[in-house]
C-alpha positions in Angstrom: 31.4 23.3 30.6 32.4 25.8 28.1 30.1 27.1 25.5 31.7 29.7 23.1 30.0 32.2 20.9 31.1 32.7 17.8 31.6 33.6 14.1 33.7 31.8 11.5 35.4 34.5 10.2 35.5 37.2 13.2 39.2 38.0 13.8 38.0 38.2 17.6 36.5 34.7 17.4 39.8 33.1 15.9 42.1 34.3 18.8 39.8 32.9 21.8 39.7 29.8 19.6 43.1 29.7 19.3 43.7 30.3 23.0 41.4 27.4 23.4 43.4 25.3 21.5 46.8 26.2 23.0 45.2 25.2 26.3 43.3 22.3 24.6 40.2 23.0 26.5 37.1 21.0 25.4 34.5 23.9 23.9 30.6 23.7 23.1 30.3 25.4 19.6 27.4 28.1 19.4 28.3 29.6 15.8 26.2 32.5 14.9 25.8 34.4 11.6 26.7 37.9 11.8 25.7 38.6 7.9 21.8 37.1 9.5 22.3 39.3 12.2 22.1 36.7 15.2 24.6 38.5 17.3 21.7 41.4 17.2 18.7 39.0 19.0 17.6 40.0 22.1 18.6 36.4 23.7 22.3 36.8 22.5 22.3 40.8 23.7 21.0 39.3 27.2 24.6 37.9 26.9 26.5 40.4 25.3 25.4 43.8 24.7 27.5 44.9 22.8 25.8 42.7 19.9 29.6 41.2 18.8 31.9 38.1 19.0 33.1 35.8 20.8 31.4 35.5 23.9 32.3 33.3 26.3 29.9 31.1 29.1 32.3 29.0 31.7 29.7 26.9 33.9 27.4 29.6 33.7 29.7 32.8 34.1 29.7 34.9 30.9 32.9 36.9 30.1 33.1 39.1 27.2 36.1 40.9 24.7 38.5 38.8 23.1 41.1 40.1 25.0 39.6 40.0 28.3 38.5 36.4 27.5 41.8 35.2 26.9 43.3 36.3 29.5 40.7 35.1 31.8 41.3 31.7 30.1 44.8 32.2 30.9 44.1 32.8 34.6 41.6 29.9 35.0 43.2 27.5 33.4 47.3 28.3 33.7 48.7 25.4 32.3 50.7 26.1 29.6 51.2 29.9 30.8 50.3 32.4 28.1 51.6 35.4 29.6 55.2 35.8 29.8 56.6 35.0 33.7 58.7 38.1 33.5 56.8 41.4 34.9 58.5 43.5 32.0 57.9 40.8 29.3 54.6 40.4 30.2 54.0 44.6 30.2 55.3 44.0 27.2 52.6 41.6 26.0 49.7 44.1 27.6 50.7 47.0 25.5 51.0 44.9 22.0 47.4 43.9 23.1 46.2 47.6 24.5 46.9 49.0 20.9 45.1 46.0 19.4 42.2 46.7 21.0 42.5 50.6 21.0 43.7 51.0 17.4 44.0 48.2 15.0 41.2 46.5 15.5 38.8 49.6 14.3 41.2 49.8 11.5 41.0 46.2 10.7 37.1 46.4 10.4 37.7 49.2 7.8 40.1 47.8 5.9 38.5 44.7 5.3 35.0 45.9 5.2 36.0 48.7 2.4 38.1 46.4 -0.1 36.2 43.3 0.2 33.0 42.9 2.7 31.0 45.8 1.2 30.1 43.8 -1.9 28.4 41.2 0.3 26.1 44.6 1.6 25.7 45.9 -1.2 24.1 42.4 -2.7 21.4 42.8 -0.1 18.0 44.3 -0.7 17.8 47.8 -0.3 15.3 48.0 2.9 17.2 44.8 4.6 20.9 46.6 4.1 18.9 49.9 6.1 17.9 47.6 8.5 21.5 45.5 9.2 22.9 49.1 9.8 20.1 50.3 11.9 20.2 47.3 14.4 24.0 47.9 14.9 24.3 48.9 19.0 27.3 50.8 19.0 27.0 54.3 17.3 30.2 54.8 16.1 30.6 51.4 14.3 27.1 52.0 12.8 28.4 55.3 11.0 31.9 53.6 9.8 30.2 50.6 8.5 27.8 53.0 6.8 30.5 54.9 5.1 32.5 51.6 4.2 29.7 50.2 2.5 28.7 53.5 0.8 32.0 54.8 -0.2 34.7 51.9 0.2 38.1 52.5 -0.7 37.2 56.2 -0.7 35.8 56.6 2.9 38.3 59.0 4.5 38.8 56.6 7.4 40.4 53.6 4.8 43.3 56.3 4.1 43.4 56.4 8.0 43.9 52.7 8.1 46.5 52.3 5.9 48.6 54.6 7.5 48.0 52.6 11.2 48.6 49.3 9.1 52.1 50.8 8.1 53.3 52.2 11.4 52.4 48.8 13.4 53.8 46.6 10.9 57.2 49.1 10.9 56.9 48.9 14.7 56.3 44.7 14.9 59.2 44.2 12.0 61.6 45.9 14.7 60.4 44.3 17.9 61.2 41.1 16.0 64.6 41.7 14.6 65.2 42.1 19.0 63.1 39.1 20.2 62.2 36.2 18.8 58.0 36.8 19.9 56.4 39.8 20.2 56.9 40.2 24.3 60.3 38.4 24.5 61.3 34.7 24.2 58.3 33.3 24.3 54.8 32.6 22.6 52.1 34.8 24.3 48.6 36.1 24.1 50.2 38.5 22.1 50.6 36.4 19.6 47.9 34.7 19.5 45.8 38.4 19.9 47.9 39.1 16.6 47.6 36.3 14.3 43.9 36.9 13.3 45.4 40.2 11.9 48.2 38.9 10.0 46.1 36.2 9.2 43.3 38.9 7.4 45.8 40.5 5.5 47.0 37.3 4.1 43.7 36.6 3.0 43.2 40.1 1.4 46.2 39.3 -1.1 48.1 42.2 0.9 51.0 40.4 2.1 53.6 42.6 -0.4 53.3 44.6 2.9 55.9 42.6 4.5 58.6 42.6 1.3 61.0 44.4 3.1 59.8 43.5 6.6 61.0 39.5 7.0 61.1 39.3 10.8 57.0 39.4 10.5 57.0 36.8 7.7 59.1 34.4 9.7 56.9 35.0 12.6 53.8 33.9 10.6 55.4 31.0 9.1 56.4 29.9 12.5 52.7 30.8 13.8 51.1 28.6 11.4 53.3 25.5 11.6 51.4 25.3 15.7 48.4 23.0 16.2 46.5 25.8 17.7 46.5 27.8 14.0 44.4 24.9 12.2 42.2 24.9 15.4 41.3 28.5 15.4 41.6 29.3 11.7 41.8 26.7 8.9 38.6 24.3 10.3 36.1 27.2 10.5 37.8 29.3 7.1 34.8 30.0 5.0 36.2 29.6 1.1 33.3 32.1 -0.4 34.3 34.6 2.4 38.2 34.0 1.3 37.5 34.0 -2.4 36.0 37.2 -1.9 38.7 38.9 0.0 41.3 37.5 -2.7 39.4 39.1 -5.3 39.1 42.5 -4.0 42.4 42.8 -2.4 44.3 42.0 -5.4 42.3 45.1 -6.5 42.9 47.0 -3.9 47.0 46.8 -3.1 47.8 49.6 -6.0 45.6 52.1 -4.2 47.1 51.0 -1.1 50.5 51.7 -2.4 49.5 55.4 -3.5 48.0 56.1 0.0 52.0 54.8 1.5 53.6 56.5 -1.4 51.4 60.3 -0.1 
C-alpha cells in the first residue's frame, strides 16, 4: 500500500501526485494542514524531520523530497518510464530538476509567500503567528518566512526572486524553441517537477511573464490537457487559497515589472 502525506496546495505535494497519476498508482490520502501546523507534530517529524510535504510510506518504507520521491516512484514502478531512455536526455532531466530543488524552489516559497500568503499570517493572533515561526525546524526557512511576513514585497530576498524567476523562464523559453519537453522528445519528471511552478504563477495572475516567451505557454497548455494535471492539481485546488493569490498578484505584477525593468 501507498500512503502519501500531503498538503493541497504544496507545490511539492502536486508533483508526487502527479507522478502518481501518470503511473496511475492507487494512493491512501493522509492530507495535513500546514496553516494548523500538522507537519510540525512529533508523530509526523518521526516520519519526516524536516517538518514538510509530501512524504511518502510504500508498504512501510518511508521516502522523503519530492524529487527523490518521484524518482523512486519511477524506479519502483517503471511502467510508463519517466525518465528519458537516452543517458544525455535523461542528464538533461537531472539538471532541470537539480536547480529546482537548489534554486527555484526557495524562490518560489518567497514569491508566493510575500505577494499573497503573508496576509493569511498576518490574520493570526499575535502570540500564535510567534509560535508558527518558532516551531519551523529548518533555520533558514524560519528567518525568510519571518521576513516575508514582516516586510513582503519589500524583503530584500523577493527582489532576489524575481530576478531567478526571469533567468529560468529566459532559460526554459529557449530549451523549448529546441525540444519539444524540457529533456528532449519526451514527457519526464522534469515536467512533471515543473508544472507545480508554472502552475503557482498562473494562480498569482503573473502569467504576462510569458508575453514574449510562447514556447512555455504552449508547454503549459499541453501540460494541462493530460489526465495526470486534474489528478495532482485541479481535485485538491483550494478556491480561498486561489482567490487569495489572484488578489494579491494582480497587485503585485507592476512592482514586479520595476524590479525586471532595474
Amino acid at each position: 500500500m501507498i500512503e502519501l502525506y500531503h498538503a493541497s496546495m504544496s507545490t511539492c505535494a502536486q508533483k508526487v501526485r502527479m507522478t502518481l497519476a501518470e503511473k496511475q498508482l492507487d494512493w491512501d490520502s493522509k492530507l495535513l494542514d500546514l496553516r494548523a501546523s500538522d507537519q510540525h507534530q512529533p508523530d509526523y517529524l518521526k516520519l519526516n524531520p524536516n517538518g514538510v510535504v509530501p512524504t511518502l510510506v510504500d508498504d512501510g518504507q518511508v521516502v522523503i523530497e519530492s524529487t527523490v520521491i518521484c524518482e523512486y516512484l519511477d524506479d519502483a514502478y517503471p511502467d510508463p518510464a519517466l525518465k528519458p531512455e537516452a543517458p544525455l536526455a535523461r542528464a538533461t532531466m537531472r539538471q532541470w530538476t537539480k536547480r529546482l530543488d537548489e534554486v527555484l524552489h526557495f524562490y518560489t516559497g518567497v514569491l508566493s509567500g510575500s505577494i499573497a500568503f503573508r496576509y493569511q499570517h498576518l490574520a493570526r493572533p499575535a502570540n500564535e503567528l510567534k509560535a508558527y515561526i518558532a516551531n519551523i525546524p529548518d533555520p533558514k526557512r524560519r528567518a525568510r518566512q519571518r521576513e516575508q511576513i514582516e516586510r513582503g514585497m519589500d524583503a530584500p530576498q523577493f527582489a532576489d526572486a524575481v530576478g531567478v524567476f526571469d533567468s529560468f523562464l529566459t532559460d526554459l523559453e529557449e530549451q523549448l524553441a529546441q525540444t519539444r519537453w524540457m529533456a528532449g522528445e519526451s514527457f519526464s519528471l522534469a515536467e512533471i517537477g515543473y508544472t507545480p511552478y508554472l502552475i503557482r504563477l498562473d494562480e498569482l495572475q503573473l502569467w504576462a511573464w510569458m508575453d514574449k516567451r510562447p514556447h512555455i505557454s504552449n508547454l503549459y497548455e499541453r501540460i494541462k490537457s493530460r489526465p495526470s494535471f486534474a489528478a495532482a492539481y485541479l481535485d485538491w485546488r483550494n478556491d480561498a487559497f486561489c482567490a487569495l493569490m489572484a488578489e494579491k498578484g494582480s497587485e503585485a505584477w507592476p512592482k514586479i515589472q520595476e524590479i525586471l525593468r532595474q
